[in-house]
N, C-alpha and C positions, 0 to 999 in steps of 0.2 A: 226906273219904275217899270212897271210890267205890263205892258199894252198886249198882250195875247199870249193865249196859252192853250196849247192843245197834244190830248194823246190820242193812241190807235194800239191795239191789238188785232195781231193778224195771224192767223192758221199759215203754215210752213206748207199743212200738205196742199190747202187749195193752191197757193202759188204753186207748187209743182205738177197738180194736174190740171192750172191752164197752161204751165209751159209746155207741158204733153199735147197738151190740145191747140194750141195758139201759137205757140213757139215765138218764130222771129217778130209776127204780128203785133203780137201781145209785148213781146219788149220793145219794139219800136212806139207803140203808142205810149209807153208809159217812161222809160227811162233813158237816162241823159246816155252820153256814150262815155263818159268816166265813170258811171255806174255801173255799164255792162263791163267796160274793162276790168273793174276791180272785182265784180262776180264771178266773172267768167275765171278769173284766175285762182276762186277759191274752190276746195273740196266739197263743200256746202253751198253750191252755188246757189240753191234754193231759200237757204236759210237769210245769205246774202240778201236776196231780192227782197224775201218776204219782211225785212229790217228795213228796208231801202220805202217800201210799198208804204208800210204802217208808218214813216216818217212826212211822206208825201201827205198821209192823209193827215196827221198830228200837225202839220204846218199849214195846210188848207184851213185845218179846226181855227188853230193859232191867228191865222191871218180876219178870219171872221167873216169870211165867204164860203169856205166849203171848197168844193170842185165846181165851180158857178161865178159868175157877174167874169169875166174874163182870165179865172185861173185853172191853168190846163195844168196836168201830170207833170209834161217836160218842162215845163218853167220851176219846179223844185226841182232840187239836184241835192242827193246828199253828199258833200267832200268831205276832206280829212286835212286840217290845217296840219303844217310843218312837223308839230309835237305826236299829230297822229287825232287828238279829238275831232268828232263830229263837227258838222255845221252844214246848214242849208245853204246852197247857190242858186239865189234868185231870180229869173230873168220875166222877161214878156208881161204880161197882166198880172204874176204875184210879184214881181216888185212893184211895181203900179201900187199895188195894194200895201204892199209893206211901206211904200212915201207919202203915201196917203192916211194912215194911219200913224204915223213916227209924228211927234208934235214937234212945231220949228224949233229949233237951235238944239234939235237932241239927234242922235244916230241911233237906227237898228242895228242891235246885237242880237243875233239868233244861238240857243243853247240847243243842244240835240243830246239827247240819250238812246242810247240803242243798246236791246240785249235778247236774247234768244236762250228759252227751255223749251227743248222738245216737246210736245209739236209748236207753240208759241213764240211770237217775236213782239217784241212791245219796242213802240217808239214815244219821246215825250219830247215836247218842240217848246220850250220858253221864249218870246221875242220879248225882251228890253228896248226901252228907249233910255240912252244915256247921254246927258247934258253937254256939250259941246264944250261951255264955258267951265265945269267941273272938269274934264278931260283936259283941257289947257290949263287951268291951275296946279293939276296936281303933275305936270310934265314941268310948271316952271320951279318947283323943288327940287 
């Protein structure tokens, strides 16, 4: 079932003219340090962040606080599981929030999409709650 859901559209060039402006400040306050890794290593490092920014905010929406009641920037982390897809890395007050909202015997699954057309980056954050006892049944097939 689907316990939150949130998107974000985000201008490519504002993120590049607070990096101009803000630089190391501005990504210390806001991104995890796997997220600077994997921007800083791209051509588009702008394009990176401003995907990275609109997920944070799409998973704030998702979570159903916002940037507020104890969820900060660096507690979203957007990774790249093994096959390469998206997904949110939790910590501090938005997981707080993410086990606070999961109903008992189900786990959070967070979905991420991410895409970029010039100037624009759109991020779209699905959180699932799925059944603990459906997950064991269907492993004992």
């Amino acid at each position: 079932m689907i316990i939150g859901l949130g998107s974000d559209l985000c201008d490519v060039r504002r993120i590049e003219k607070v990096l101009e402006r803000h630089g190391e400040r501005f990504l210390d306050r806001i991104f995890t340090s796997a997220e600077r890794a994997k921007a800083d290593r791209r051509a588009n490092r702008a394009e990176t962040y401003a995907k990275r920014f609109a997920a944070k905010e799409a998973c704030a929406k998702a979570l159903g606080t916002g940037l507020r009641r104890g969820v900060f920037w660096r507690d979203m982390g957007v990774v790249n599981l093994p096959g390469g897809r998206p997904t949110m890395q939790l910590t501090g007050g938005a997981l707080a929030r993410l086990k606070a909202i999961t109903p008992a015997g189900c786990e959070a699954r967070i979905e991420v999409s991410l895409t970029d057309e010039g100037p624009l980056a759109q991020a779209i954050v699905i959180i699932s709650a799925l059944s603990l006892a459906g997950a064991a049944a269907g492993q004992e097939r």
